[in-house]
C-alpha positions as CSV (number, residue, x, y, z in Angstrom):
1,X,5.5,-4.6,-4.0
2,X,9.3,-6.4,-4.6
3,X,9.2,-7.4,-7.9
4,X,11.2,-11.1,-8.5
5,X,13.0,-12.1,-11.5
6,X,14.9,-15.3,-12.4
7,X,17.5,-15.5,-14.3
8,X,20.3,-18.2,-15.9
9,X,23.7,-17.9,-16.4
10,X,26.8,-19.8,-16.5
11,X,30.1,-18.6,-14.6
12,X,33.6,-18.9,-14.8
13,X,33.6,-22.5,-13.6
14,X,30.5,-23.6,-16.2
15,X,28.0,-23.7,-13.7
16,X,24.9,-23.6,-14.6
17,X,23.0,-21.3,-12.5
18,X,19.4,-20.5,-11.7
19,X,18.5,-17.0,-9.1
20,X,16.3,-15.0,-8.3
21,X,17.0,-11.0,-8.1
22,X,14.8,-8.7,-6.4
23,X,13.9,-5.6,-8.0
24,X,12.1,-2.4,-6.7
25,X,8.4,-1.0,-7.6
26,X,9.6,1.6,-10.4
27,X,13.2,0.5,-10.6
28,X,13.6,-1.0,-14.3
29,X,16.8,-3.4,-13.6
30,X,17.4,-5.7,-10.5
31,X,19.4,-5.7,-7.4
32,X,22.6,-7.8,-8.1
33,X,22.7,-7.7,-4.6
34,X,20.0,-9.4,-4.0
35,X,20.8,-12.6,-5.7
36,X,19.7,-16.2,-4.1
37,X,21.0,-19.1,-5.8
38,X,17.9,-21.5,-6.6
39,X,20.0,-24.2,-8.6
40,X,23.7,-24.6,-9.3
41,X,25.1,-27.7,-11.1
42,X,28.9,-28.2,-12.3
43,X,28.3,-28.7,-16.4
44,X,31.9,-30.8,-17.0
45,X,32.1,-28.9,-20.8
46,X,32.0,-25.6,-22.4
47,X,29.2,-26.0,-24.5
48,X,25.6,-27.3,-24.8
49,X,24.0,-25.3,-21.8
50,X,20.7,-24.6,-22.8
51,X,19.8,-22.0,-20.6
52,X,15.9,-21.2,-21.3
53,X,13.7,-20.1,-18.3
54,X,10.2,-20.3,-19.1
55,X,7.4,-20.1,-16.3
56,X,4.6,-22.1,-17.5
57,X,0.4,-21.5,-17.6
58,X,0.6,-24.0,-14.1
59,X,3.0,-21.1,-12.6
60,X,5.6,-23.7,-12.4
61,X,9.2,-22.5,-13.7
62,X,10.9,-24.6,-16.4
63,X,14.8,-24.7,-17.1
64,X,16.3,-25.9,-20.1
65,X,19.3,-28.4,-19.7
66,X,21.5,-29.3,-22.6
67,X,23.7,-32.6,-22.8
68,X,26.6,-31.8,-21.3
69,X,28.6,-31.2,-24.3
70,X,30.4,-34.7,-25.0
71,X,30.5,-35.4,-29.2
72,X,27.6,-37.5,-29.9
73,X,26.4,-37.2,-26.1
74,X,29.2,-40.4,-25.1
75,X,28.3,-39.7,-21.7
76,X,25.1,-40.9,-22.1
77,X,23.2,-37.8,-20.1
78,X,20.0,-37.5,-22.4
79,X,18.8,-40.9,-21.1
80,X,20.4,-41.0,-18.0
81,X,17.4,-40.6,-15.3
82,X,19.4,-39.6,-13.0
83,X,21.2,-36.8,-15.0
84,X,20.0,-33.2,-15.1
85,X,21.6,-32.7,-18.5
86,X,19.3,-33.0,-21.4
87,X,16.5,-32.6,-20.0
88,X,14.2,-30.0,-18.7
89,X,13.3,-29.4,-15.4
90,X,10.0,-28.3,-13.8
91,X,10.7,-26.8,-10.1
92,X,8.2,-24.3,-7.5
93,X,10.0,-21.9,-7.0
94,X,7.4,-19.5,-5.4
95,X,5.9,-22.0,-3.0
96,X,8.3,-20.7,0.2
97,X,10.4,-23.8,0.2
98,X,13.8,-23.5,-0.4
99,X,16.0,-23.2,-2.7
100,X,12.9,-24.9,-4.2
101,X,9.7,-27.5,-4.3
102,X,9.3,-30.0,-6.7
103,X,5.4,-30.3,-8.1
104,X,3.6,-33.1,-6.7
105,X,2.6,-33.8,-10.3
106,X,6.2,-34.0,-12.1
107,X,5.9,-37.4,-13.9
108,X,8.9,-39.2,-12.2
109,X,8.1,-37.4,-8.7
110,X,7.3,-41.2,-7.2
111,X,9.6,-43.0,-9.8
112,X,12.9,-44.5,-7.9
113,X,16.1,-43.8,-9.8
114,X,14.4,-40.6,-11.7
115,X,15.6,-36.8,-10.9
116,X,11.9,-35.7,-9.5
117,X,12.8,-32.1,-11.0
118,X,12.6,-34.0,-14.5
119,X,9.8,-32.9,-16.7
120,X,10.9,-34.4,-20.3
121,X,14.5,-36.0,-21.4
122,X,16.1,-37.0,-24.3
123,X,17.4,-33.5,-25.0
124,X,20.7,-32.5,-27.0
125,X,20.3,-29.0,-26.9
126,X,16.8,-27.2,-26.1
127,X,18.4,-23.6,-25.5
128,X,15.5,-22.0,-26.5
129,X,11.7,-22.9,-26.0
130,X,8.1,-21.6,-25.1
131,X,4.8,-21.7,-24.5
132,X,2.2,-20.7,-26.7
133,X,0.3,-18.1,-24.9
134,X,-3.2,-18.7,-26.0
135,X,-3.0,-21.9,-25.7
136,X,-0.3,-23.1,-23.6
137,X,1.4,-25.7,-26.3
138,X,4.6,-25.6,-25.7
139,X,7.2,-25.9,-28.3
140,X,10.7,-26.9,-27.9
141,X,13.7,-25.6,-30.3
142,X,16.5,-28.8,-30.1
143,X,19.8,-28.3,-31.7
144,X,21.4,-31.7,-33.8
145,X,24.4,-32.7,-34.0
146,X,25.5,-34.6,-37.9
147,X,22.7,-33.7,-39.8
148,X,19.4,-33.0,-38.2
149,X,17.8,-30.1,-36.7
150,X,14.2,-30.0,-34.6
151,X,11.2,-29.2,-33.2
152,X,9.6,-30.6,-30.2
153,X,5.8,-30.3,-29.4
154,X,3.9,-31.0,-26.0
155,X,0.5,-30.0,-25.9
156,X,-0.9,-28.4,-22.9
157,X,-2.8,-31.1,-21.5
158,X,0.5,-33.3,-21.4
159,X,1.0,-34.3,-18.2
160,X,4.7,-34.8,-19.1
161,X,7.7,-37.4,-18.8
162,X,7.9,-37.2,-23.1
163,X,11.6,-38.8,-24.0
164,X,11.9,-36.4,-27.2
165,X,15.1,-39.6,-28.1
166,X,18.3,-38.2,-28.1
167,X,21.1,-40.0,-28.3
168,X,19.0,-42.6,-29.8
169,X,18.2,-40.4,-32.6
170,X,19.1,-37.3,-34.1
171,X,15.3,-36.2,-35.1
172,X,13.2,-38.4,-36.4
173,X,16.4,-40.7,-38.0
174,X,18.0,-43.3,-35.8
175,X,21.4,-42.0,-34.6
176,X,23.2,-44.8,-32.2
177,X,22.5,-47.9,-33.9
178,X,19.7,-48.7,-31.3
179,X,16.6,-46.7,-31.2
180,X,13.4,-48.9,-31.7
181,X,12.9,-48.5,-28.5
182,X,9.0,-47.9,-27.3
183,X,7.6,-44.4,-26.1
184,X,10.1,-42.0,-27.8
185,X,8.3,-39.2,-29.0
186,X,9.8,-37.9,-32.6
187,X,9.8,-34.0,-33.5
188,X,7.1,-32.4,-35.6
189,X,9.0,-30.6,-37.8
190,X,13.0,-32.1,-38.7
191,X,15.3,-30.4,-41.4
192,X,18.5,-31.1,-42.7
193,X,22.3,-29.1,-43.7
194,X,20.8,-27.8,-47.0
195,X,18.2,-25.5,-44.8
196,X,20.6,-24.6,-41.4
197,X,22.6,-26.0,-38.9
198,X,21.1,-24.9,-35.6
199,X,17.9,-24.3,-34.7
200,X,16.7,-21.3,-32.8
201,X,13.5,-21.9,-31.2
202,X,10.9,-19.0,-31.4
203,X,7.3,-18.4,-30.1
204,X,3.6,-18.8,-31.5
205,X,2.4,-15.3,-33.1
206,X,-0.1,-14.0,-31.2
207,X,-0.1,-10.5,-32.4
208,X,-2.5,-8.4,-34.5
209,X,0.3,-6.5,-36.8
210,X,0.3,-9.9,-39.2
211,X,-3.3,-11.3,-39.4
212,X,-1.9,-13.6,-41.8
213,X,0.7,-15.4,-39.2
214,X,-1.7,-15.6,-36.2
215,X,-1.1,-19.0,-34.8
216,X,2.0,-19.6,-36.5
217,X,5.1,-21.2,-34.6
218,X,7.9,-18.6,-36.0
219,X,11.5,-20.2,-35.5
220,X,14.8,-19.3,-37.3
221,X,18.0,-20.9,-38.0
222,X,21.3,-19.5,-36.6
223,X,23.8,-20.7,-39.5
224,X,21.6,-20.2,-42.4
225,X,19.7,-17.1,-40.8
226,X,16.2,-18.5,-42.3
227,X,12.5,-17.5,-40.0
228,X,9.7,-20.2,-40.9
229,X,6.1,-20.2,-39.9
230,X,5.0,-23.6,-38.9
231,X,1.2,-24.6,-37.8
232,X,-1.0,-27.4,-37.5
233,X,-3.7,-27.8,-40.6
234,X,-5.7,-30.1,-38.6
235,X,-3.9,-33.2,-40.3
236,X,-0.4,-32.5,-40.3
237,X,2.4,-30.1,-39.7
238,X,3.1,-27.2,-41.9
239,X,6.2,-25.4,-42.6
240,X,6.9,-22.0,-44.8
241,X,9.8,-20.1,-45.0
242,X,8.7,-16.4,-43.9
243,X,12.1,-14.5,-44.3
244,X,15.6,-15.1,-45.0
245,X,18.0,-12.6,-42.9
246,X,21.5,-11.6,-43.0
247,X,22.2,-11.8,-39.9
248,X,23.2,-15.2,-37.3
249,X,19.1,-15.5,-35.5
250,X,20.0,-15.5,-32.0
251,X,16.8,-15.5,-30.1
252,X,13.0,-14.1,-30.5
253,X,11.3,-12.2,-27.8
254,X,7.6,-11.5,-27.3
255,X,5.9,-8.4,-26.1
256,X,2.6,-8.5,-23.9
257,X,0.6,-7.8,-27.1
258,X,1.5,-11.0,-28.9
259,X,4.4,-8.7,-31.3
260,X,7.5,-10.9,-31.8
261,X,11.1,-9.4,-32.0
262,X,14.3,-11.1,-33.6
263,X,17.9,-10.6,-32.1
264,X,21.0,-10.1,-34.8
265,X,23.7,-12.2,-32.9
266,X,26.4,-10.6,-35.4
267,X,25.6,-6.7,-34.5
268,X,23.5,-6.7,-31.3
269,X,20.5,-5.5,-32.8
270,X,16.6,-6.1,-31.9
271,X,14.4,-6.2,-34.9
272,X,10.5,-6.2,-34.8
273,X,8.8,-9.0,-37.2
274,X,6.5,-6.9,-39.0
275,X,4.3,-7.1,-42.2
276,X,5.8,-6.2,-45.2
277,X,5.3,-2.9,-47.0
């Protein structure tokens, strides 16, 4: 069987684009070939992409949208219904239709002047995120802008449309002089310039290799290099610092056995996240 892989990139005109590739039983890399454009939109700045792909436990494929770029969001895309930017997206893209079906269940999918492809807004910079694969939580790494960095939560029974705030707030502190505003959801875990200046979003440890992290959230920070292990106690939201590198964290990856694996931005190198000696 044609295996199917999607992918997103940005080209030489900052476009942000979602395809699919096509790859052969055996092969272990795709067919550039092959490539069908499932979503392409024009991002008017050079940073602030996002650019995680994520299919979710419903099968559904989620696409990480930053801002657009503008200092302090002055476009106003994060709340902007109609906007893709700052949001993410929730599309079918293995129903037939194409490029692409939007879920009968996406929150705004009846709701004139909404994108229907909108699954949660209020997003400065979710470039990376995930889904907890025991339990289908999904966590959301969002990058700040003056002084705050977070984490966004959604548990798997959400049946979405969560405005996560931004530009209204910069984590859980007002940000635009107007933010008591009702349904805005604030992150579970916020952190300030003394621990990092970027969040990278990581994955819930599922592995066996550290009993001792099972259920953990692991994240990192890409300017201070810091890996924390946050859970839920049962009351609140914990937070410990696991390791400090010496490297910019990049990104965390996740084998089919629950493993995780940290990228070094500076060198190019893949490390494992295992139990100390």
């Amino acid at each position: 069987m044609t295996g199917r892989f999607y992918v997103t990139y940005v080209d030489r005109q900052s476009t942000f684009t979602i395809s699919r590739f096509r790859c052969e039983p055996g092969a272990d890399q795709a067919d550039p070939a092959t490539e069908e454009v499932i979503l392409a939109i024009p991002h008017p700045n050079p940073i602030h992409f996002g650019g995680t792909l994520r299919f979710g436990p419903d099968g559904y494929l989620y696409a990480g949208l930053g801002d657009g770029g503008s200092t302090r969001d002055e476009d106003g895309n994060a709340q902007n219904p109609l906007s893709p930017f700052g949001k993410l997206l929730r599309i079918d893209v293995e129903s037939g239709a194409v490029p692409y079906a939007v879920p009968p269940s996406n929150p705004f999918v009846n709701t004139p002047g909404f994108l229907p492809e909108i699954w949660a807004m209020g997003l400065r910079n979710p470039w990376k995120f995930s889904f907890d694969s025991a339990t289908g939580d999904l966590y959301i790494g969002d990058v700040g802008e003056a002084s705050r960095e977070e984490v966004n939560f959604q548990p798997w029974y959400s049946p979405g449309g969560e405005n996560y705030g931004w530009n209204l707030k910069e984590g859980d502190r007002c940000f635009s002089g107007y933010c008591d505003i009702p349904g805005l959801v604030d992150p579970v875990r916020t952190y300030g310039r003394d621990e990092g200046g970027s969040v990278t979003g990581g994955y819930v440890y599922r592995g066996s290799a550290i009993p001792v992290l099972r259920g953990c959230y692991i994240h990192g920070d890409f300017v201070s290099s810091y890996i924390w292990c946050m859970y839920f106690d049962g009351l609140e939201w914990q937070n410990g610092l696991v390791e400090e590198q010496q490297f910019s964290t990049s990104t965390f990856g996740e084998d089919d056995y629950g493993e995780l694996y940290v990228a070094d931005y500076d060198d190019g190198v893949i490390y494992r996240i295992d139990a100390a000696e």
